[in-house]
MDAnalysis code that builds the backbone (N, CA, C; Angstrom):
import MDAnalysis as mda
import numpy as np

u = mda.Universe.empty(243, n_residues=81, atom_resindex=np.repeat(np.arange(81), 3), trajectory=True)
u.add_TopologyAttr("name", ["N", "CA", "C"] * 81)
u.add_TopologyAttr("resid", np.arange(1, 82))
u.add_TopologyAttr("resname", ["UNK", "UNK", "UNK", "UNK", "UNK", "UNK", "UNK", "UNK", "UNK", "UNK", "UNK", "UNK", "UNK", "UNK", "UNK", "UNK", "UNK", "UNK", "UNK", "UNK", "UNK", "UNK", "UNK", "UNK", "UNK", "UNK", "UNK", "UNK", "UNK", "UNK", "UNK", "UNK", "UNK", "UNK", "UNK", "UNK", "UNK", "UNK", "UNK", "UNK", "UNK", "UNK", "UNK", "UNK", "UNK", "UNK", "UNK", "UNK", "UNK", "UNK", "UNK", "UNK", "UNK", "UNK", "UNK", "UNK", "UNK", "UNK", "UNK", "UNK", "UNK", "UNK", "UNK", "UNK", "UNK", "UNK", "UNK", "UNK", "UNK", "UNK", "UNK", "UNK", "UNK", "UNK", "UNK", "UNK", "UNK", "UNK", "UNK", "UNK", "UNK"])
u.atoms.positions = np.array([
    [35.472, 84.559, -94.854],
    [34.919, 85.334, -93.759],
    [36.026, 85.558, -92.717],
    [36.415, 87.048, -92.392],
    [37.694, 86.986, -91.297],
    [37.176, 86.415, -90.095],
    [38.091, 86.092, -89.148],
    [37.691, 85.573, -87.865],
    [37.065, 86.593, -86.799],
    [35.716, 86.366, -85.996],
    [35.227, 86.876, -85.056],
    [35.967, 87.650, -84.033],
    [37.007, 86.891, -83.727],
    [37.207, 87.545, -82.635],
    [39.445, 87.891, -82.702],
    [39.241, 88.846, -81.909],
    [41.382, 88.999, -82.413],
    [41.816, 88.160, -81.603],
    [43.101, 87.733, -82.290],
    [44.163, 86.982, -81.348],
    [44.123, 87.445, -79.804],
    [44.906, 86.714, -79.046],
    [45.166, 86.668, -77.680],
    [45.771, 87.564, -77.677],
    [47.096, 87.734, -78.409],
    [48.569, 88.624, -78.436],
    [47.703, 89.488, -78.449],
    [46.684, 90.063, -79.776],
    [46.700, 91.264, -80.080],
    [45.964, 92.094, -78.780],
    [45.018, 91.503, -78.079],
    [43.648, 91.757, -76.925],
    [44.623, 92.234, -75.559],
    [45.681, 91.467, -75.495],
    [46.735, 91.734, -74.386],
    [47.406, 93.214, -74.811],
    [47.547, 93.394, -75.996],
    [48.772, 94.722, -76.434],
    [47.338, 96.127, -76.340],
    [46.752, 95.558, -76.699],
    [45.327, 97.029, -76.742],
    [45.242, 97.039, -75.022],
    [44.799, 95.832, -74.383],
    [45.250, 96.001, -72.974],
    [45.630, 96.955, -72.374],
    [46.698, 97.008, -72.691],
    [47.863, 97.776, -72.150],
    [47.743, 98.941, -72.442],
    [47.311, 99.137, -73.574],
    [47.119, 100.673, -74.314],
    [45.874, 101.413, -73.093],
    [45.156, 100.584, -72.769],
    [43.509, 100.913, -71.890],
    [44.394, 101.065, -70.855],
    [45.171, 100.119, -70.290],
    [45.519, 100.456, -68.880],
    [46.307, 101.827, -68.360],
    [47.508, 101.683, -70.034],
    [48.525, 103.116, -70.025],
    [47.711, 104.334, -70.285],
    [46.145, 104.288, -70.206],
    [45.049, 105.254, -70.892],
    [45.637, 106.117, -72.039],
    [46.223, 105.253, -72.819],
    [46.617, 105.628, -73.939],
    [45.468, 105.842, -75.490],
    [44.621, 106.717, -74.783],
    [43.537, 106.662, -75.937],
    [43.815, 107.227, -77.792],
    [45.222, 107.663, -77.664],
    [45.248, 107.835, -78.998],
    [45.857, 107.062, -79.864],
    [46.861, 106.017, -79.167],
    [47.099, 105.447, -79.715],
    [46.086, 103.990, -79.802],
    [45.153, 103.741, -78.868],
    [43.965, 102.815, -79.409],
    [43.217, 103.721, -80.313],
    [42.838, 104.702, -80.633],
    [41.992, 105.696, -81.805],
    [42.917, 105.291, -82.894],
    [44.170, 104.968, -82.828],
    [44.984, 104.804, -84.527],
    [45.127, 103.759, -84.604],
    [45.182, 102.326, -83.752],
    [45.344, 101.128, -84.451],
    [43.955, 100.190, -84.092],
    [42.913, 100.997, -83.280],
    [41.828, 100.086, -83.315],
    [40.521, 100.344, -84.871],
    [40.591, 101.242, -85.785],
    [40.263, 100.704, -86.823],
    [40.753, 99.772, -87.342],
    [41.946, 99.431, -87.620],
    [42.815, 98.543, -88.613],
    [41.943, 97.142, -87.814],
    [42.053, 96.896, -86.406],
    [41.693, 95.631, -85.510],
    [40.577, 95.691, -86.374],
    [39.427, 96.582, -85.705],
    [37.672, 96.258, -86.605],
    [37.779, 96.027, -88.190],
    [38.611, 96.371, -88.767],
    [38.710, 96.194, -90.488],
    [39.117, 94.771, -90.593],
    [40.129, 94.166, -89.740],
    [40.439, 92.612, -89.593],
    [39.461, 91.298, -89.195],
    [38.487, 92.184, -87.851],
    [37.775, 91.535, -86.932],
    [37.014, 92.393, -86.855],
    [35.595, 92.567, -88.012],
    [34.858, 93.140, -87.775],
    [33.427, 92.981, -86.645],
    [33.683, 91.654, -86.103],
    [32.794, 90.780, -85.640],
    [33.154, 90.928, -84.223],
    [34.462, 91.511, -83.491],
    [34.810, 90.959, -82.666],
    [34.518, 92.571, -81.923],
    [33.005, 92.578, -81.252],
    [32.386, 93.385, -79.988],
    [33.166, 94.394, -79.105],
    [34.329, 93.794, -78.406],
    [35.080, 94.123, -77.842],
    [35.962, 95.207, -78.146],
    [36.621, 95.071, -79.571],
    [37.397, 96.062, -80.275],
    [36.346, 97.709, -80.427],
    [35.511, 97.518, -81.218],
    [34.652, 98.175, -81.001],
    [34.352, 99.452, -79.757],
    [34.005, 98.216, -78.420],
    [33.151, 98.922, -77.089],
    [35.224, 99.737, -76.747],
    [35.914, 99.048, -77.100],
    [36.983, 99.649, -76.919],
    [37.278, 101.409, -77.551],
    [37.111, 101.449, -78.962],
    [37.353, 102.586, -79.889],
    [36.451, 103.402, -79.298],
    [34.926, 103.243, -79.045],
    [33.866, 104.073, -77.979],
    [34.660, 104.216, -76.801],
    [35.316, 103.957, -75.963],
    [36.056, 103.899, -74.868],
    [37.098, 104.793, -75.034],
    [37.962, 104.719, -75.871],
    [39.059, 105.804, -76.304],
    [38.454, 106.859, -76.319],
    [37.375, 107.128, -77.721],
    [36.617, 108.105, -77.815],
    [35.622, 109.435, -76.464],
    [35.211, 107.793, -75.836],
    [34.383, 108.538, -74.484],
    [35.734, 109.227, -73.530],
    [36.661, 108.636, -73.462],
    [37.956, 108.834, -72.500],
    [38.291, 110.623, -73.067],
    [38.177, 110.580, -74.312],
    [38.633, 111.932, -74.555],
    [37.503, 113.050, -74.847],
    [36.245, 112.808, -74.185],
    [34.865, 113.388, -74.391],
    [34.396, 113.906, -75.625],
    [34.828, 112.288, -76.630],
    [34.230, 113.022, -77.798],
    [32.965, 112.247, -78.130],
    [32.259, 112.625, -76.873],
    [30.542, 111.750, -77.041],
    [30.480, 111.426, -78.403],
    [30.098, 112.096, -79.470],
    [29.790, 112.004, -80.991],
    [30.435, 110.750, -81.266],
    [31.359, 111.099, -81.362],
    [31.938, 109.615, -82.111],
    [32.275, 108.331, -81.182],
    [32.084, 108.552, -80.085],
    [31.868, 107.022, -79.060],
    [30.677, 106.581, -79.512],
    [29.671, 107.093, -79.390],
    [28.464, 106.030, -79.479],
    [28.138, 105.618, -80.647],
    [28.760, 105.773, -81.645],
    [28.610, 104.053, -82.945],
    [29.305, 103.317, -82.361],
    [30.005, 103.413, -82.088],
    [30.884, 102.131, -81.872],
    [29.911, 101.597, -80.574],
    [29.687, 101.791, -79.204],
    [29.236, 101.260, -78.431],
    [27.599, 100.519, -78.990],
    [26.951, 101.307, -80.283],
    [26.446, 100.608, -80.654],
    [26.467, 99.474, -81.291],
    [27.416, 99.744, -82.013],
    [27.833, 98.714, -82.763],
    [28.029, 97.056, -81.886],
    [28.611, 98.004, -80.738],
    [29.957, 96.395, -80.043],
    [27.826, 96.028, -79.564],
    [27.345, 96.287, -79.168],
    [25.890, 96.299, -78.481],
    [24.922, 95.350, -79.825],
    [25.191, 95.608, -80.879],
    [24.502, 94.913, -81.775],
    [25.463, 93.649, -81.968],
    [26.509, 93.754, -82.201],
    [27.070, 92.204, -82.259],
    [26.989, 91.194, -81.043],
    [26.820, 92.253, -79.719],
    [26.913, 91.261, -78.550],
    [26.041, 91.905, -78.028],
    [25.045, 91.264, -77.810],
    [23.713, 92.037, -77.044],
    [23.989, 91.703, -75.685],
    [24.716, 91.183, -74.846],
    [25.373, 90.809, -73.610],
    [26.207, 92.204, -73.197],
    [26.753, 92.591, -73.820],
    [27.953, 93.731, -73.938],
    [27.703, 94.874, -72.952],
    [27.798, 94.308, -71.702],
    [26.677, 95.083, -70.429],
    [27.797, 96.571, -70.908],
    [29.044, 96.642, -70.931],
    [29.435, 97.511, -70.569],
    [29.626, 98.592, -71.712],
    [29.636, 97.806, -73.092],
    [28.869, 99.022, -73.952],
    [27.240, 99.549, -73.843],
    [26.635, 98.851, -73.113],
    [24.849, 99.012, -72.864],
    [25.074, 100.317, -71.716],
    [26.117, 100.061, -70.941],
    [26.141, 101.285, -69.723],
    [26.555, 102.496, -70.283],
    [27.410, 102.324, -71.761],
    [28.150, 103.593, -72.168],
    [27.276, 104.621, -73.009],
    [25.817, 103.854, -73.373],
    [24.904, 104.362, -74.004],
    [24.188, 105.007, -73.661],
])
């Protein structure tokens, strides 16, 4: 079973990608993250986040569902819905 949630390193480098609002390059390496860490919510409400950043409603909201079904806490994919 892969692990729940990504490394530290990796959560810090996507970081950065959110902060540099670098949404295309989180759109090209945050599948590979969810294919590793399919469990891990965050990656997810993230790829909806890229997605919403570049108004492509359609394809943000699986993912915000998604991060919303693994973490029913996930206030801030619940707001993106």
């Amino acid at each position: 079973m892969p692990p729940s949630r990504m490394p530290g390193d990796l959560h810090e480098k996507l970081q950065a990608l959110v902060r540099a609002n670098q949404c295309d390059a989180l759109i090209g390496v945050l599948p590979e993250v969810i294919r590793q860490f399919p469990q891990d919510a965050e990656a997810h409400h993230l790829l909806g986040w890229a997605y919403l950043r570049q108004r492509r409603f359609d394809e943000a909201m699986p993912w915000f569902q998604e991060a919303v079904r693994i973490d029913p806490t996930a206030a801030g994919s619940w707001n993106n819905l």
